[in-house]
C-alpha positions in Angstrom: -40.0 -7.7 10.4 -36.6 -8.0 11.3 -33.7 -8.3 9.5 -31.0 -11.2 9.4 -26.8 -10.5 8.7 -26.9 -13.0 6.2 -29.6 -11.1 3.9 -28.0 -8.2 4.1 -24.6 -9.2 3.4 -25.8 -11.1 0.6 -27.3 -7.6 -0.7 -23.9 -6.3 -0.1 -22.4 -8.6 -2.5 -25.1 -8.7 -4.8 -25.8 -5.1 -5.4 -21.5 -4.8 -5.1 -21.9 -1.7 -2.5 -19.1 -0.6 -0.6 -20.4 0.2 2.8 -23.4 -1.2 4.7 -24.3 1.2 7.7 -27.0 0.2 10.0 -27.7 2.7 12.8 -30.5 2.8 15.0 -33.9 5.3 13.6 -33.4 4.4 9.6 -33.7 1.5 7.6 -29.9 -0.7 7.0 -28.3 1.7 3.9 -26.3 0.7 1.4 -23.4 3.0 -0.4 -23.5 2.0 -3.6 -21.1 3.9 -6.3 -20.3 6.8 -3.9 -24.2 7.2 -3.0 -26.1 6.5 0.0 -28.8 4.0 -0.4 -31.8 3.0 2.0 -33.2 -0.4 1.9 -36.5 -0.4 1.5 -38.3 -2.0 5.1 -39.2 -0.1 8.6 -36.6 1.6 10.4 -33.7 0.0 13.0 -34.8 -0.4 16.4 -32.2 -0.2 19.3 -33.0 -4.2 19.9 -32.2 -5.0 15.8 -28.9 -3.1 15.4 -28.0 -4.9 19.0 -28.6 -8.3 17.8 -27.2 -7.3 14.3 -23.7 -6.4 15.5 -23.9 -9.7 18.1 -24.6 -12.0 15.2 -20.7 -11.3 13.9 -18.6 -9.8 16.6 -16.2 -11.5 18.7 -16.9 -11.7 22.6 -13.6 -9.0 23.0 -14.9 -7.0 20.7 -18.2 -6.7 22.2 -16.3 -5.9 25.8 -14.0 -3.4 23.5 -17.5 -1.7 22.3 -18.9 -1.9 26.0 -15.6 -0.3 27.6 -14.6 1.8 25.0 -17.5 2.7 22.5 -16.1 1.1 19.6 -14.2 -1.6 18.1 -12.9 -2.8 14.5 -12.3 -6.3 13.4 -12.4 -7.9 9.7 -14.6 -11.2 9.0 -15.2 -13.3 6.1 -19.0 -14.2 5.0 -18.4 -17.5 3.3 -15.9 -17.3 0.5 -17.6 -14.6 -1.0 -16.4 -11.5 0.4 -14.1 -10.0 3.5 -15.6 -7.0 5.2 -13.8 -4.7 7.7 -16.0 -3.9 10.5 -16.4 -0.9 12.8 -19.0 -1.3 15.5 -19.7 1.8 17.8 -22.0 3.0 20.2 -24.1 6.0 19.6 -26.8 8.2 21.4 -26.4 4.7 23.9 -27.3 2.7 21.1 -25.6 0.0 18.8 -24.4 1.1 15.4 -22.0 -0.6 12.6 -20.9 -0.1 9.8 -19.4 -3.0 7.4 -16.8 -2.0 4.5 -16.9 -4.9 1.8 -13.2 -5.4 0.7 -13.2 -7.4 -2.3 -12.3 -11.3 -2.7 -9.9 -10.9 -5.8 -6.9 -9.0 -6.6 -6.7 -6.0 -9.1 -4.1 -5.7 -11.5 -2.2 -2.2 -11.1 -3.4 -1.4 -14.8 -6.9 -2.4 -13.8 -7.6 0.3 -10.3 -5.9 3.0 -13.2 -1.8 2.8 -12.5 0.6 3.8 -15.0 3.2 1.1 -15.8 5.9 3.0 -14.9 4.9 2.1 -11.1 6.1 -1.4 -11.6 9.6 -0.4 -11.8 9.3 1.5 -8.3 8.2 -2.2 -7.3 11.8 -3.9 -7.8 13.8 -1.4 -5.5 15.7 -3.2 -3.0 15.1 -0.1 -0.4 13.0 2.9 0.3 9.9 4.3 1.7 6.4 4.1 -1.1 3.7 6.3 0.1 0.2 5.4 -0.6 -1.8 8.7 1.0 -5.4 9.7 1.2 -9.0 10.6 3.1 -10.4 7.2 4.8 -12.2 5.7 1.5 -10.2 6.6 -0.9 -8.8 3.0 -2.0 -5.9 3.0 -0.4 -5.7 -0.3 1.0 -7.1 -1.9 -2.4 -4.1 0.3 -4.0 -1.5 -1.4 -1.4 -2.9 -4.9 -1.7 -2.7 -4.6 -5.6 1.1 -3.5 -5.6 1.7 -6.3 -2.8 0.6 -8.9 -4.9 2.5 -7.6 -8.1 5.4 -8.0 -6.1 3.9 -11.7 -4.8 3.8 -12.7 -8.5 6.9 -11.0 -9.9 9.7 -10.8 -7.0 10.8 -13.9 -4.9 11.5 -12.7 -1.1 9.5 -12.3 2.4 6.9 -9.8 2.3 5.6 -9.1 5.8 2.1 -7.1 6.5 1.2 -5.1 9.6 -2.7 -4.1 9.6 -5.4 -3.3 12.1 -7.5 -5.5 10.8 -6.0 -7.5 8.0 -8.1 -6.3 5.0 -7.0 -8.3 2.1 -5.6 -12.1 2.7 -2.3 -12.8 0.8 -1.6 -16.4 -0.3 2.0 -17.8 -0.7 3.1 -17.2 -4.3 6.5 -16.6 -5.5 7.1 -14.7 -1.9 6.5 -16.1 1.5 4.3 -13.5 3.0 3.3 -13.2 6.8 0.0 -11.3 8.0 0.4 -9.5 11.3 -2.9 -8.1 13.2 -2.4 -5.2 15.6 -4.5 -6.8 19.0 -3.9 -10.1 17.6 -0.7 -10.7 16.9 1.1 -8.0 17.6 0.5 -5.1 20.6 1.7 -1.8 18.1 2.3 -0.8 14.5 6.0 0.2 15.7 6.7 -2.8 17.5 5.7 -5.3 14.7 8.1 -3.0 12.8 11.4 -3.5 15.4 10.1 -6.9 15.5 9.9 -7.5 11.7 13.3 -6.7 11.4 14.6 -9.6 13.0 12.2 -11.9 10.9 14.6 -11.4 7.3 12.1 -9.6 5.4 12.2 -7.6 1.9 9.1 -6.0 1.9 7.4 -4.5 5.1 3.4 -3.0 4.7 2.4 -0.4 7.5 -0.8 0.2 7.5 -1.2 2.8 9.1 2.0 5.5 10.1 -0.1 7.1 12.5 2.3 8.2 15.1 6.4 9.2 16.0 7.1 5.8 16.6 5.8 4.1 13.6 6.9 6.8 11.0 10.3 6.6 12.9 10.4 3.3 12.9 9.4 2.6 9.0 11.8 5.5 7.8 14.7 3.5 9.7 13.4 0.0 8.5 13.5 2.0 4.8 17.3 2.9 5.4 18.4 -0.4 6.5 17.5 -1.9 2.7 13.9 -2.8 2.9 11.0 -1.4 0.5 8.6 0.0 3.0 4.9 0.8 1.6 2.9 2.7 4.2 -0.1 5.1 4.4 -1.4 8.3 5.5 -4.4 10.6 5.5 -2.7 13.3 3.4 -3.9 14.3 -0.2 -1.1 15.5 -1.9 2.8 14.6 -1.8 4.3 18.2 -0.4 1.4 17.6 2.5 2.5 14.3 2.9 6.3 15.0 2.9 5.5 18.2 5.8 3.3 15.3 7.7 5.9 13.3 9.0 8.4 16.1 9.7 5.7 18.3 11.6 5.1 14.5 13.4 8.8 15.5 14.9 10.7 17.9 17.6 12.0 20.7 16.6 15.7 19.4 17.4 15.1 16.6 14.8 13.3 17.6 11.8 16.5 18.3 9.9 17.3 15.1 10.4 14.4 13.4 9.4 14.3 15.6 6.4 17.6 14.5 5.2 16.5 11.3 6.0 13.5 11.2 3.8 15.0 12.7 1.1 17.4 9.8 0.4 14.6 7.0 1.6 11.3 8.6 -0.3 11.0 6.4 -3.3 7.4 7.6 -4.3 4.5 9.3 -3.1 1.0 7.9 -4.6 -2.0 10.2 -3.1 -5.4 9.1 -4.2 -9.5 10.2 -4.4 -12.1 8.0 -5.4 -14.0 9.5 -7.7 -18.1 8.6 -8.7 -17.5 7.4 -12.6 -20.0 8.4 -15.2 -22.7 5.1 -15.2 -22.1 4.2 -12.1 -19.0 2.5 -10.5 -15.8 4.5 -8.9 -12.4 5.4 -10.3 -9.2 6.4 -8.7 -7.9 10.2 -9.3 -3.9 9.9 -8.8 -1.0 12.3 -8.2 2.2 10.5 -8.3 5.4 12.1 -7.0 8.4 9.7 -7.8 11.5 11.6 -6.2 14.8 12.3 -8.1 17.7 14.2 -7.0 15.7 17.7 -7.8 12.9 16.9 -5.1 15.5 15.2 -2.8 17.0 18.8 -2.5 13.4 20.1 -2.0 12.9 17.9 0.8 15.9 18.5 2.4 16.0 22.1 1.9 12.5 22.5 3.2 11.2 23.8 0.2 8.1 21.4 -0.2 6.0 23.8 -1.8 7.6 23.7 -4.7 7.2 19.8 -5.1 4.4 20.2 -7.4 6.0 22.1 -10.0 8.5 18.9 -10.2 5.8 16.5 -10.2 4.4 19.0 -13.2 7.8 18.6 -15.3 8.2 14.8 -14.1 5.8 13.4 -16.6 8.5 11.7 -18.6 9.6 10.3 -15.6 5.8 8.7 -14.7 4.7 11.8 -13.1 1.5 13.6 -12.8 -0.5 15.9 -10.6 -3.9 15.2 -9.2 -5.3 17.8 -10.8 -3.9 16.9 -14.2 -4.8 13.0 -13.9 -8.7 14.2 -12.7 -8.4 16.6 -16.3 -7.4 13.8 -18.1 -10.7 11.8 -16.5 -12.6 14.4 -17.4 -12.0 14.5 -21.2 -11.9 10.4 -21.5 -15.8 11.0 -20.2 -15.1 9.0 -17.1 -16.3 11.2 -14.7 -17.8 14.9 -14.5 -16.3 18.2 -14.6 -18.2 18.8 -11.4 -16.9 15.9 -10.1 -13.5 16.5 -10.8 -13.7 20.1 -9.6 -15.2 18.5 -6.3 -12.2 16.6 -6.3 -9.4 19.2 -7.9 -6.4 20.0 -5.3 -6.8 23.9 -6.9 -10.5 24.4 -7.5 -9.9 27.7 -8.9 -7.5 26.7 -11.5 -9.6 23.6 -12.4 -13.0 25.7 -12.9 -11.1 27.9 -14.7 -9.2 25.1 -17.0 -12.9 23.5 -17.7 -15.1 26.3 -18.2 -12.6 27.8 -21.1 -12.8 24.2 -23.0 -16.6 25.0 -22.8 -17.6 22.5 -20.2 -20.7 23.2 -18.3 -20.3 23.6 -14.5 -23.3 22.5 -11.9 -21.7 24.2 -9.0 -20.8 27.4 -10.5 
């Protein structure tokens, strides 16, 4: 027996997993709510997983996998999902693995975001941070708050990705959809180029070196809102990410600069929900004039306690918003311990309201 592309992403989409991995020596395996699940058949052969990843990548990407061992691209399987695709080698062999990215938009209230985020949405300026591990819904998170803005705001929204995950259609803003390799050589020269192109809202998808963050931090200054990502999990790591990313004779400076440009950092884990499914865990950092002297002043670790005292102001820590999960039954206080940002604190916190802890 060997297995088509178009079965399995069919049982992608029908069994709504989030990952399809086929590597050679086991059967093609779903992940389905956080889990890892086989399909049931014989195991991949190096001939199948071959003919598997020629079935949907492009002849550069093929010669990107030969030369380079790897490659990413996004394609659509009819009109009923997108997926993301990362093919490798490994042990000599072909490997992929698909990430299905979801054909409709989510409402910010629906992925688990307080209101008070759609104010942060109208700024003329500034820098939004959406931050954490690869998985963690950032990109559904960014795509969400791009299309509030595509609903609500009129203006020119312009998108840099590598690959274009979600597709945006033309609604009250004109938006423009930039692929690194494609259309564009870099992440920081889309960025200088962008600027010359009139835009109000610029997307980064990644800010994954000097040159990018430098150049999104400007583009911020110069009275654009600038959303962008990294692979931090908590807003005083985030904050200490880009200014570590500098010299020594400049991280003043980009400290001073961050502290008036920072509008808000979101840092996010998905978390397994109770029955099945995934939820969002949040920490949202929205900066006032209290964490704009933090920043400056170099005293990030004292962020959190701000973000602690903030919540009038739409602010909550991780640990709080996975606490809160936790006693609305959505997910489980091992779980959310597994998650917590202080694991000692959180065990603590749940074993004195008498929950019972797997991992003790």
């Amino acid at each position: 027996m060997s297995y088509e592309m178009n079965d399995l992403l069919e049982l992608v989409v029908d069994q709504n997993a989030s990952d399809l991995h086929c590597q050679v020596g086991q059967p093609p395996t779903l992940r389905i709510s956080g889990s890892m699940v086989p399909i049931e058949g014989p195991n991949l052969a190096p001939l199948d997983t071959e003919k598997l990843v020629l079935s949907i990548a492009p002849d550069n990407h093929i010669q990107n996998l030969k030369l380079n061992g790897g490659s990413d691209f996004g394609f659509a399987y009819l009109d009923k999902a997108r997926f993301r695709v990362s093919i490798l080698k490994s042990k000599g062999n072909f490997g992929l693995v698909l990430r299905q990215i979801p054909n409709r938009m989510f409402g910010l209230r629906e992925i688990g975001l307080p209101d008070r985020i759609k104010e942060l949405l109208y700024r003329p300026r500034g820098l939004i941070l959406v931050t954490g591990p690869t998985g963690s819904g950032k990109s559904t998170t960014l795509a969400s708050m791009v299309n509030y803005i595509n609903e609500n705001r009129d203006g020119h929204i312009i998108t840099i990705e590598d690959p274009i995950e979600y597709y945006h259609a033309h609604k009250q803003c004109i938006v423009t959809q930039r692929e690194i390799g494609v259309d564009v050589p870099s992440f920081s020269e889309a960025i200088r180029r962008a600027l010359r192109q009139d835009p109000d809202i610029i997307l980064v998808g990644e800010m994954r070196d000097l040159e990018t963050i430098e150049a999104a931090i400007s583009a911020a200054e110069t009275g654009h809102l600038v959303f962008g990502t990294l692979h931090t999990n908590s807003a005083a790591k985030t904050i200490d990410r880009i200014v570590d990313a500098f010299p020594a004779n400049m991280k003043e400076m980009i400290r001073t600069q961050l502290a008036s440009s920072i509008v808000a950092v979101i840092s996010q884990v998905l978390c397994k929900k109770t029955g099945g499914g995934r939820i969002a865990g949040y920490e949202i950092m929205i900066n006032t004039t209290s964490i704009a002297s933090l920043i400056r002043e170099n005293k990030t670790f004292r962020i959190t306690s701000d973000i602690q005292t903030g919540a009038n102001l739409g602010m909550i820590t991780m640990d709080t918003h996975l606490m809160s999960l936790v006693n609305r039954e959505m997910v489980s206080p091992d779980e959310a311990l597994e998650k917590a940002q202080d694991p000692l604190v959180m065990r603590e916190k749940l074993l004195q309201l008498g929950f019972q802890l797997r991992n003790l």
